[in-house]
BASE-974968 format. One line per 5 residues: their letters; for each residue x, z, y of N, C-alpha, C. Coordinates in steps of 0.2 Angstrom, whole numbers, plus 5000, padded with zeros to 4 digits. Layout:
! BASE-974968
A> X/Z/Y/X/Z/Y/X/Z/Y  ...
! end
This chain:
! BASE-974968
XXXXX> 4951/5018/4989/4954/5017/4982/4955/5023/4978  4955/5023/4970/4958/5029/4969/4963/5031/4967  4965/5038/4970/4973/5039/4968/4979/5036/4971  4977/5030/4975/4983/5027/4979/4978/5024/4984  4983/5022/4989/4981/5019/4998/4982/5010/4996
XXXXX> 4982/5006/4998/4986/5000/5001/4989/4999/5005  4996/4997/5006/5000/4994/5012/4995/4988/5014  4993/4985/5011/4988/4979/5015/4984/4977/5006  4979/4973/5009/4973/4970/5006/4969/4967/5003  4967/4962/5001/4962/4957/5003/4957/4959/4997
XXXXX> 4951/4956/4998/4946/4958/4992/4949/4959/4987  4951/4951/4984/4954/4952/4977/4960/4955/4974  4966/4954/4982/4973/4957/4978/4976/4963/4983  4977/4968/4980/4979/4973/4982/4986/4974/4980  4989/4976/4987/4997/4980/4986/4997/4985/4988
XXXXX> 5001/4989/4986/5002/4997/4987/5006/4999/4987  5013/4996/4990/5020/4998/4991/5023/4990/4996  5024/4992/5002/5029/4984/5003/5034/4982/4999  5034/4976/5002/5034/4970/4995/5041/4966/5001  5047/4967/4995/5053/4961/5000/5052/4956/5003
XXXXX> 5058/4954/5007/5055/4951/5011/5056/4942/5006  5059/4944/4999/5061/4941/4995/5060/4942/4987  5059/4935/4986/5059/4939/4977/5053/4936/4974  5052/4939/4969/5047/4934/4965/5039/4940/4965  5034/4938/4963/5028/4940/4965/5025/4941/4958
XXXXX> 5022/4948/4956/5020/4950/4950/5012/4951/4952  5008/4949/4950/5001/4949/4949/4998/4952/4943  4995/4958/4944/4993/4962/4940/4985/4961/4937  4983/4961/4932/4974/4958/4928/4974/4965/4926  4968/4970/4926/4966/4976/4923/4962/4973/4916
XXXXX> 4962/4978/4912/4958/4978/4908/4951/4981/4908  4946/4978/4903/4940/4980/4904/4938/4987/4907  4935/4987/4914/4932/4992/4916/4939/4996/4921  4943/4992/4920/4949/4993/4924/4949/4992/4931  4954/4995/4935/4954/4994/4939/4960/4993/4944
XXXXX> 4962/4990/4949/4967/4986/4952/4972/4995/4953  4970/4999/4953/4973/5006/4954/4978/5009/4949  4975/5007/4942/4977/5006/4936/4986/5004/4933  4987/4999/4940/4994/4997/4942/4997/5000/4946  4996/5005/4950/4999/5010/4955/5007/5011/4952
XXXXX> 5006/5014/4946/5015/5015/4944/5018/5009/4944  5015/5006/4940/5020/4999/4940/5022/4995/4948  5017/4995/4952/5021/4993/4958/5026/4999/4961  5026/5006/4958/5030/5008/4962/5036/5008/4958  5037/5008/4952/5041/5005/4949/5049/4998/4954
XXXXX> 5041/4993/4952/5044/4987/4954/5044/4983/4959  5041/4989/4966/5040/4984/4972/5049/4986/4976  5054/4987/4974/5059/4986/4976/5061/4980/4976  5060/4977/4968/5063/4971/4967/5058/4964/4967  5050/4965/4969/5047/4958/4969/5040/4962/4974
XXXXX> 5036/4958/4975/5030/4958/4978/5027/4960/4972  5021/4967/4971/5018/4968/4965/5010/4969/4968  5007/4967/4964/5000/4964/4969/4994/4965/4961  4990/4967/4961/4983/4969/4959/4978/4967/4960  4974/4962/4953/4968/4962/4955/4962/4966/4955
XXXXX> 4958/4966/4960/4952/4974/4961/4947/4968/4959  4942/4969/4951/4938/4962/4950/4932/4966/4956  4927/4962/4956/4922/4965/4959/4916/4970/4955  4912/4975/4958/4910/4978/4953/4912/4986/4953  4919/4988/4957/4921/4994/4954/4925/4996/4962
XXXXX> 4925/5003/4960/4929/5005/4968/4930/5006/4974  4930/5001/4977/4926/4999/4985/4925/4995/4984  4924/4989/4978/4919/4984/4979/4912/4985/4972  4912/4994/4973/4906/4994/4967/4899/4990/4968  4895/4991/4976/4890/4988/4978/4890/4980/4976
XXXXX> 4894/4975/4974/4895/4970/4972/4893/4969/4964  4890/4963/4964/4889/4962/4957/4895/4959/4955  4897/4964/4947/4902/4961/4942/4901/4954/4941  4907/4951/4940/4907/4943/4937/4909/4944/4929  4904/4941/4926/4900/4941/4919/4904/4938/4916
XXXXX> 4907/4932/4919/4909/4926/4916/4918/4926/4915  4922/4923/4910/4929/4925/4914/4931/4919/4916  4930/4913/4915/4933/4906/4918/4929/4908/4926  4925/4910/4927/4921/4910/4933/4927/4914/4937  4927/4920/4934/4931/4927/4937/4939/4923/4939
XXXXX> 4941/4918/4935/4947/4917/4935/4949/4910/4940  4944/4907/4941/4944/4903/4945/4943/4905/4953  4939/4912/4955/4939/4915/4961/4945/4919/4961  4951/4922/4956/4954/4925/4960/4961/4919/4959  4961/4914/4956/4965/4906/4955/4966/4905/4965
XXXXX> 4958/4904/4965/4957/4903/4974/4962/4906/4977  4962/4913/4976/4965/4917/4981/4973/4916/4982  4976/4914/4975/4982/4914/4975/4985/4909/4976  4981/4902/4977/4983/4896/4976/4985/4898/4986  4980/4900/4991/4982/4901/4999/4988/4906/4998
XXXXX> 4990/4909/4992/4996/4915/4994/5003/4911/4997  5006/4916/5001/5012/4911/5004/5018/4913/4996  5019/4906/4996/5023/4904/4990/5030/4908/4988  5029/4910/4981/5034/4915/4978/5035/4914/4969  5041/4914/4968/5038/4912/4958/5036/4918/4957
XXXXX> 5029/4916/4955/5026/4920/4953/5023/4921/4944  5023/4931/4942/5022/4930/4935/5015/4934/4935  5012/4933/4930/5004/4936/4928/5005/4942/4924  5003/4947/4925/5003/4950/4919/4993/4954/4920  4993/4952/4910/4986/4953/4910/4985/4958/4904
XXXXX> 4980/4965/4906/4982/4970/4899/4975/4968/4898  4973/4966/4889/4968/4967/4887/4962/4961/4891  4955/4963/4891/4954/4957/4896/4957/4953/4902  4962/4957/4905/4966/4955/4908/4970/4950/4908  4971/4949/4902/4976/4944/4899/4970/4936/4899
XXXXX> 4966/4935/4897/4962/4932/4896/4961/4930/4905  4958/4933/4907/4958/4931/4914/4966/4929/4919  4971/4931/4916/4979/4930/4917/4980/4923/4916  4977/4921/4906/4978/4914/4903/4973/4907/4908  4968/4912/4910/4964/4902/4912/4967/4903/4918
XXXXX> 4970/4910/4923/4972/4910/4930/4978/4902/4931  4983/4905/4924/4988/4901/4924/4988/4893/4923  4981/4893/4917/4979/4887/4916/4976/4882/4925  4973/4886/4928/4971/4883/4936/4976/4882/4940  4981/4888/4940/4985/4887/4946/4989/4882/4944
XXXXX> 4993/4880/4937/4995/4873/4932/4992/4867/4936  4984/4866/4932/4981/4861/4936/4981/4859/4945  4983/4864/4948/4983/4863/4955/4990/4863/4958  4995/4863/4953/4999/4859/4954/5004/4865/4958  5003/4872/4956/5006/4877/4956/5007/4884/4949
XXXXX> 5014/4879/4946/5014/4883/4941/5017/4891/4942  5015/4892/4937/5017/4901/4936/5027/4901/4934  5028/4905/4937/5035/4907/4935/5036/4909/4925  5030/4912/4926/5028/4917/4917/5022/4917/4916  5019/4918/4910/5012/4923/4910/5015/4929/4904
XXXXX> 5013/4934/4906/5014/4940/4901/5008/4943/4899  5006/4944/4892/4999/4946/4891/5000/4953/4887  4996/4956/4885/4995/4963/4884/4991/4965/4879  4991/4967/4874/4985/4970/4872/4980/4965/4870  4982/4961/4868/4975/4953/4867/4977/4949/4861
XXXXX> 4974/4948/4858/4976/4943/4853/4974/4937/4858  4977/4929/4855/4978/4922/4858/4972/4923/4860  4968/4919/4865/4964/4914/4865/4960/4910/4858  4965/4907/4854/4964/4902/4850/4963/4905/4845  4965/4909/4843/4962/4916/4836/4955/4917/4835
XXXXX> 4954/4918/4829/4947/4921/4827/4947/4926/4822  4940/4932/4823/4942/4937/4817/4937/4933/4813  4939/4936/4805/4933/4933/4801/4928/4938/4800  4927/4941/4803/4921/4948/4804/4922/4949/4810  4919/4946/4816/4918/4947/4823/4913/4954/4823
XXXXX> 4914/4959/4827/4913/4966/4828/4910/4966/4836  4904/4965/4835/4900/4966/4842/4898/4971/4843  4898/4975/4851/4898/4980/4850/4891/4980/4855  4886/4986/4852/4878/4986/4857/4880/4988/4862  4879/4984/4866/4882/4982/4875/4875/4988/4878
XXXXX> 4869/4989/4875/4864/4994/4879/4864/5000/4877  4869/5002/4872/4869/5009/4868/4875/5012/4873  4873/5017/4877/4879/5019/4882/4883/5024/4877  4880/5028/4872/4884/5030/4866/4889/5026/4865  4886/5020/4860/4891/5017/4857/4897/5014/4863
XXXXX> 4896/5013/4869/4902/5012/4872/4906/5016/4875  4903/5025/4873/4908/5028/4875/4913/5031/4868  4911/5027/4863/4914/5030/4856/4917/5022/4858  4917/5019/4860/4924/5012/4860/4929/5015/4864  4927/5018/4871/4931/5021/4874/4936/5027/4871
XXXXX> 4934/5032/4867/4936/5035/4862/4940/5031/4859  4939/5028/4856/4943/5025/4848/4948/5021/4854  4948/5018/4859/4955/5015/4861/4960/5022/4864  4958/5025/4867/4959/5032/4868/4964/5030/4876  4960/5027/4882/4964/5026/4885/4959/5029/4889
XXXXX> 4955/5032/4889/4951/5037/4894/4950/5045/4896  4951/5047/4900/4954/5054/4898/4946/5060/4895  4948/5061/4892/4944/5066/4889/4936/5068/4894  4939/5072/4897/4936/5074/4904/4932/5071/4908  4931/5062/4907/4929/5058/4911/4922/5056/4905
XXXXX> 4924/5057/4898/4919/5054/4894/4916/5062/4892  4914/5066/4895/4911/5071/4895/4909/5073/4901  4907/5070/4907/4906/5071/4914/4902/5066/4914  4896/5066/4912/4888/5061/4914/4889/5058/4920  4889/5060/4925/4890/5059/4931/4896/5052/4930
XXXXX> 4901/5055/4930/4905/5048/4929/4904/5045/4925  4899/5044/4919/4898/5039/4917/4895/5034/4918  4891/5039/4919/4883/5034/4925/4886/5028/4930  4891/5030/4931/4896/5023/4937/4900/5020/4936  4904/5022/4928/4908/5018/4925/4904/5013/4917
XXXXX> 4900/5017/4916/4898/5013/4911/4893/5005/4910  4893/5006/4918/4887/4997/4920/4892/4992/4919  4897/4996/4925/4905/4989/4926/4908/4989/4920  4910/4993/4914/4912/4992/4907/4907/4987/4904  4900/4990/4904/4897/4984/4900/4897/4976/4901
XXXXX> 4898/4976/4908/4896/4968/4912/4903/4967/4909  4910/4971/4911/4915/4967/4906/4914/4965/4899  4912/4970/4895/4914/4968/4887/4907/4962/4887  4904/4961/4890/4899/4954/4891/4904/4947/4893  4907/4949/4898/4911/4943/4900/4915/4943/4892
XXXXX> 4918/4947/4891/4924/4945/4886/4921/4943/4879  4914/4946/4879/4910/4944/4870/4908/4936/4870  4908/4934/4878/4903/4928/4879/4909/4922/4880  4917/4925/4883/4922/4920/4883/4922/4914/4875  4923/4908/4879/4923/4905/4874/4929/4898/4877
XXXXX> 4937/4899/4874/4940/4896/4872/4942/4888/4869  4942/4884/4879/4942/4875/4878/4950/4874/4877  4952/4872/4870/4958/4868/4870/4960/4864/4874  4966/4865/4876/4968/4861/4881/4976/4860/4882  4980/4858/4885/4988/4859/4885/4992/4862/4886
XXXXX> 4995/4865/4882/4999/4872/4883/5002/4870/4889  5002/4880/4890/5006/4880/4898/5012/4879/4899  5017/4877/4904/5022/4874/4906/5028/4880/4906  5023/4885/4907/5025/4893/4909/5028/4895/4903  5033/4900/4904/5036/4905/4896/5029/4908/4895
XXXXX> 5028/4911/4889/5022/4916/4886/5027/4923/4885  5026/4928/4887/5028/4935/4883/5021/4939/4881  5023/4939/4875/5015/4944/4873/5018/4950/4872  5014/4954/4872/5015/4962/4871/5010/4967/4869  5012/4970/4863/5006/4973/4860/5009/4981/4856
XXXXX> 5004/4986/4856/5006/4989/4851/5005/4991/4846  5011/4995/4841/5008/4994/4835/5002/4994/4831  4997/5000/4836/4991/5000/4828/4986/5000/4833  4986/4993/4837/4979/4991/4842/4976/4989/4839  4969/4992/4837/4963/4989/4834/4959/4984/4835
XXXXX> 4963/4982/4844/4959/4974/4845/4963/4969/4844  4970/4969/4842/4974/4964/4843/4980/4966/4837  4981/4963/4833/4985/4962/4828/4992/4960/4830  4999/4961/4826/5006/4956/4828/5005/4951/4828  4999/4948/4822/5001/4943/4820/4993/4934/4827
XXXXX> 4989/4941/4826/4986/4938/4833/4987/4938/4838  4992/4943/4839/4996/4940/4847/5004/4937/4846  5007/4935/4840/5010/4930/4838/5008/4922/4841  5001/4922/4839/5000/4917/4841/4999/4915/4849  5000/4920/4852/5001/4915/4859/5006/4908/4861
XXXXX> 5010/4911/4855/5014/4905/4853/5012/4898/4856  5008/4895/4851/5003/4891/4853/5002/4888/4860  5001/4892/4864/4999/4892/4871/5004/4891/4876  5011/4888/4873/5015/4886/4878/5020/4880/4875  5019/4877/4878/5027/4871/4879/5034/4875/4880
XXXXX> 5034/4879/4885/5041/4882/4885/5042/4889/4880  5047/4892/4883/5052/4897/4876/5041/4904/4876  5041/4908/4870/5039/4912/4868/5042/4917/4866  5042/4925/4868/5043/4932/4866/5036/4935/4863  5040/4937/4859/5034/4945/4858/5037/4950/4856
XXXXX> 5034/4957/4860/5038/4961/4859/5032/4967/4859  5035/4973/4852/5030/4979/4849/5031/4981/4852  5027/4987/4852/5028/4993/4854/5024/4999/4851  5029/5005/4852/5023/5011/4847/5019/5012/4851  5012/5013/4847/5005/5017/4852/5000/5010/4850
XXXXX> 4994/5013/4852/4987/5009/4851/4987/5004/4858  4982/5003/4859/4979/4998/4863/4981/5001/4870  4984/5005/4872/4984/5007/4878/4991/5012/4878  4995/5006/4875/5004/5008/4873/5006/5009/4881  5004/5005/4885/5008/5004/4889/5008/5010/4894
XXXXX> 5003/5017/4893/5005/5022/4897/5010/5025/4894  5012/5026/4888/5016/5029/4887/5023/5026/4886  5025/5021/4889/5030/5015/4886/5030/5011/4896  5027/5015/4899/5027/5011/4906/5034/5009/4910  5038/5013/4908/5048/5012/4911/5048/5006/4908
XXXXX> 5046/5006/4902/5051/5000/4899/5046/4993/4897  5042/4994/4899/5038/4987/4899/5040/4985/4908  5039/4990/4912/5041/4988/4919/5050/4985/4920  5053/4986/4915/5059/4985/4914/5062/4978/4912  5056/4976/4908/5055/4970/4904/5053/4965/4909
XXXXX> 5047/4969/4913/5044/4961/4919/5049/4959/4923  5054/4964/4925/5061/4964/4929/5064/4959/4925  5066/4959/4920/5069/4956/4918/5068/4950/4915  5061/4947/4913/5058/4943/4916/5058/4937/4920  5057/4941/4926/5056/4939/4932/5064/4936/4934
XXXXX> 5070/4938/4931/5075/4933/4933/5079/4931/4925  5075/4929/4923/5076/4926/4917/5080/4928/4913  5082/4936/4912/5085/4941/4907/5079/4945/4902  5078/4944/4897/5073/4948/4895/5076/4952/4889  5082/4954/4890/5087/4959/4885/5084/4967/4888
! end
C-alpha cells in the first residue's frame, strides 16, 4: 500500500493502526479514484478511541490487476457483504464524494439485513435525491479533459498531474469511477433509521449547502450539516476537526 502498512487486512477493509479492544467502528469510502490510503491520518487520528477501517475498491493499489466495479449498488453490496460477517460494533460510515454514495446504499443494505449503522456521515456529495438542471458530463475518453477535472478540484498534487507515467495508472481507475458515478441512478426508498451528518465545503463545485442540505431527506432520525472553508477537498485542510466531529459523533456529542 502506499504511504502506510496495515496492522491486518482483508481485500476490502483495511486498518492501519490497532483498533480497541472496545468501542464503535468507523468505516472509511474514498472518493473517486481514491484510495483506502487516503484515510491513513484519520485512523491515526482516531484509532485510540474506535476501530477505524478503510475501503480499498478494486482497481487500484495492490488490487490494481483487478477490474474496477463500474456500478455503485453492485460496489455497495460487495463491500455490505464484508461487513455484514464483521464481529459486531456500532458502527458509522463515512463517505467523501463518491464515497458517500457508495456509504448511502452500504447503509441502506446493512438496514435491510437487519444490521443498522450507528450514523452515516457524507462528504463532499450532494443527496442522492437532487438533480442539476444542467447535468455536466465529463468526456470519460479525453485523458485531458480529466486531468483538468482533477485540476479544478485541486485535490491532486501538482506533480502527479505532470508525471505521464503516473497518469497512465491513475487515470483508467478514475475513469471506471466517474463511469459508475455518471451511471448511479437513485431508487426511492425508506429513509434511514441512522442519524445523517453531511459535510461540505464552501465553494465545492460538485456539491452545493443547499444540495447537501438535502440529505435531510434521507433520514427518519435527527440531521446535521456542517460547512466548512475550502473546495471539494476541505477535508485536507480541516482534517483535526472533522476527525473531532466523528469523535464526537460516534458518542453522541457532536458540539
Amino acid at each position: 500500500m502506499t504511504g502506510a502498512s496495515a496492522t491486518s487486512a482483508t481485500l476490502w477493509l483495511r486498518r492501519f493502526h490497532a483498533a480497541p479492544d472496545k468501542g464503535p467502528r468507523l468505516v472509511c469510502f474514498p472518493h473517486a479514484g481514491g484510495t483506502a490510503s487516503y484515510f491513513f491520518q484519520m485512523s491515526r487520528a482516531l484509532h485510540p478511541f474506535m476501530e477505524v477501517m478503510a475501503v480499498q475498491y478494486p482497481g487500484r493499489q495492490d488490487r490494481r490487476r483487478e477490474s474496477p466495479v463500474e456500478d455503485i449498488t453492485r460496489l455497495a453490496d460487495l463491500v455490505t457483504r464484508e461487513l455484514a460477517t464483521a464481529p459486531p460494533r456500532p458502527t458509522l460510515l463515512f463517505g467523501h464524494s463518491m464515497g458517500a454514495l457508495v456509504a448511502f446504499e452500504v447503509a441502506r443494505g446493512l438496514e435491510h439485513a437487519g444490521i443498522a449503522p450507528f450514523a452515516l456521515i457524507t462528504s463532499g456529495r450532494r443527496a442522492p435525491s437532487t438533480s442539476r438542471a444542467v447535468a455536466r458530463s465529463l468526456n470519460l475518453d479525453d485523458d485531458a479533459c480529466l486531468v483538468d477535472e482533477l485540476r479544478a478540484l485541486d485535490g491532486t498534487h501538482s506533480q502527479v498531474l505532470e508525471d505521464q507515467q503516473l497518469l497512465d495508472m491513475i487515470l483508467p481507475t478514475l475513469r471506471s469511477d466517474y463511469r459508475a458515478v455518471e451511471t448511479y441512478t437513485y431508487v426511492a426508498g425508506q429513509p434511514l433509521n441512522c442519524p445523517i451528518v453531511a459535510l461540505v465545503g464552501t465553494n465545492d463545485p460538485q456539491a452545493t449547502i443547499d444540495e447537501v442540505r438535502a440529505w435531510s431527506k434521507h433520514t427518519a432520525a435527527d440531521f446535521t450539516l456542517r460547512v466548512f472553508g475550502g473546495g471539494h477537498f476541505y477535508l485536507d485542510a480541516h482534517a483535526e476537526a472533522v476527525a473531532e466531529m466523528i469523535r464526537g459523533t460516534s458518542t453522541g456529542d457532536e458540539s
